[in-house]
C-alpha positions as CSV (number, residue, x, y, z in Angstrom):
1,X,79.8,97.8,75.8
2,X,81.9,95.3,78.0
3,X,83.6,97.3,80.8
4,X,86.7,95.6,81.0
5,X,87.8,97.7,78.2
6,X,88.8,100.2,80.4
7,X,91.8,98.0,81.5
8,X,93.2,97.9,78.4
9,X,94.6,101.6,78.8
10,X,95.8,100.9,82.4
11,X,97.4,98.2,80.6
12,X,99.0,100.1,77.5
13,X,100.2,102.8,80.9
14,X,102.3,100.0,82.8
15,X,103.8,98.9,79.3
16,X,104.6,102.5,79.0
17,X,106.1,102.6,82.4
18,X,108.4,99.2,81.9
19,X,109.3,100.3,78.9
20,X,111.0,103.4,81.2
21,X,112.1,100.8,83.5
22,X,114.1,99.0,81.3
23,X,115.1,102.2,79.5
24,X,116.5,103.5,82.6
25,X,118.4,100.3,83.8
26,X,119.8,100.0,80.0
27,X,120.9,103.6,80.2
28,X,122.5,103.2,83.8
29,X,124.0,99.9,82.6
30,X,126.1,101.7,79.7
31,X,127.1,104.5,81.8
32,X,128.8,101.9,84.3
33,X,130.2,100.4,80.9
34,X,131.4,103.6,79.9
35,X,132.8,104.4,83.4
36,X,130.5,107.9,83.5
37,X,129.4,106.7,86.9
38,X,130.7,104.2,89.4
39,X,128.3,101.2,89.9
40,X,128.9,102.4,93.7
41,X,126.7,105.5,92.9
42,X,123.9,103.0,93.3
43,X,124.4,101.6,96.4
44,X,122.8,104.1,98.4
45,X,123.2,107.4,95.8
46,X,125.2,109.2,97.7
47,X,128.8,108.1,96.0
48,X,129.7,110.5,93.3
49,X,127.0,111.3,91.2
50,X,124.9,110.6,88.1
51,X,125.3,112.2,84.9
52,X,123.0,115.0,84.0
53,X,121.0,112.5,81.1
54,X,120.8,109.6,83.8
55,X,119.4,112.2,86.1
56,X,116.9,113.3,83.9
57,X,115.9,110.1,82.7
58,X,115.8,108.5,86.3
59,X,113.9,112.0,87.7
60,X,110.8,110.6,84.3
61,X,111.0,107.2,85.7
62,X,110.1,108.7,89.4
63,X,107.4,110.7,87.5
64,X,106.0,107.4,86.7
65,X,105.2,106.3,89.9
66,X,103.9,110.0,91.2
67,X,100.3,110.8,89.3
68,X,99.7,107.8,87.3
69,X,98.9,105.9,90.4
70,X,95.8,107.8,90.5
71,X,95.3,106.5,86.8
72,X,95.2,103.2,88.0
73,X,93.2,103.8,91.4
74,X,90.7,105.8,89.1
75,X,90.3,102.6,86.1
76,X,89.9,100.4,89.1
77,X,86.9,102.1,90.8
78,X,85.2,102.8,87.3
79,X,85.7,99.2,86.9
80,X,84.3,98.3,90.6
81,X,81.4,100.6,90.9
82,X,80.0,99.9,87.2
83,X,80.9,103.2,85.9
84,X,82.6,102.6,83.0
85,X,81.2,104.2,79.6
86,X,82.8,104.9,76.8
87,X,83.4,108.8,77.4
88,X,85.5,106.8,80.5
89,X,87.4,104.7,77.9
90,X,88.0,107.2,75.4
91,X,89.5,109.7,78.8
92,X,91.7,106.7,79.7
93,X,93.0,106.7,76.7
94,X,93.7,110.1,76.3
95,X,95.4,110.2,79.4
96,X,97.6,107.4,78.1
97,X,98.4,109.1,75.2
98,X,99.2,112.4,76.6
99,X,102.1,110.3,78.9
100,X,103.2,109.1,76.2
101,X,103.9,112.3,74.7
102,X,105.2,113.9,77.8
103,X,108.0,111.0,77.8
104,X,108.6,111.6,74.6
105,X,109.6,115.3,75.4
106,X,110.7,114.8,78.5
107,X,113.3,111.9,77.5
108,X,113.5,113.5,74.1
109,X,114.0,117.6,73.6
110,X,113.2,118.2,77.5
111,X,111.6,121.1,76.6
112,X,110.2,122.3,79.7
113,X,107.3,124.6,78.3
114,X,106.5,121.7,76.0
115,X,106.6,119.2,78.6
116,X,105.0,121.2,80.6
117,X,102.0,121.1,78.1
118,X,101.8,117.5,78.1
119,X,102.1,117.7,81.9
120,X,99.0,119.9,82.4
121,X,96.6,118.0,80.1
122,X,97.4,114.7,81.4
123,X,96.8,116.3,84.8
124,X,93.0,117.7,83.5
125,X,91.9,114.4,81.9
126,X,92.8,112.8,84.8
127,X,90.6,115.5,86.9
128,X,88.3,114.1,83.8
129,X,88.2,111.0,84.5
130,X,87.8,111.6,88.6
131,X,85.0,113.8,88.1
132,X,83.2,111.8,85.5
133,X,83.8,108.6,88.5
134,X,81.6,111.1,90.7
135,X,78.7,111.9,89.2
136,X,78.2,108.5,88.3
137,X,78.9,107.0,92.1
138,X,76.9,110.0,93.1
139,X,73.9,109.6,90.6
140,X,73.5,106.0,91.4
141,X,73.3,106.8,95.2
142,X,70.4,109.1,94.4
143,X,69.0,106.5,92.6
């Protein structure tokens, strides 16, 4: 097995995230168009205010930059330490695709229970992945 394919899922995750980069500057950019908000808004946002769907979708772009750092701090010392198997990859890629579903509800139907869902079991494969990282730093130290 070659470890390095436990980057590809951090990889697939940062596409996912400027894909809700550009998303949300596309989004902001028509609103300005549309005159919804006043390009002064963004200054120091704290002249007028956003629209309730710019809200939401900038509030999933924050998300992005909140938990799935500890994706990529995770991938990284699997990567360092040797640990990676392929219960790790398979977890990394579950966690990817469980963010992908929660920004599909949460840019999508927002609905919260739903989201919530996603929310959760990204959260426990990511406790996955962290736990599976210990026993394997910790069993090689015994060793």
């Amino acid at each position: 097995m070659d470890s390095s394919e436990i980057i590809f899922p951090a990889i697939a995750m940062f596409m996912l995230t400027a894909s809700v980069i550009a998303y949300t500057g596309g989004s902001r950019l028509a609103a300005i168009r549309r005159r919804d908000v006043s390009i002064r808004y963004y200054r120091l946002y704290n002249e007028g205010e956003q629209t309730p769907r710019l809200q939401q979708i900038g509030r999933h772009l924050q998300n992005h930059f909140e938990v799935p750092p500890l994706f990529y701090i995770a991938v990284l010392f699997l990567y360092l330490t040797g640990s990676v198997t392929p219960f790790a990859i398979a977890l990394a890629w579950l966690y990817f695709g469980s963010r992908c579903v929660h920004s599909f509800i949460h840019l999508g139907s927002n609905n919260v229970t739903h989201r919530f869902v996603a929310f959760a079991l990204s959260g426990l494969i990511l406790v996955g992945i962290w736990i599976l990282l210990l026993l394997s730093v910790a069993s090689s130290e015994i060793q």
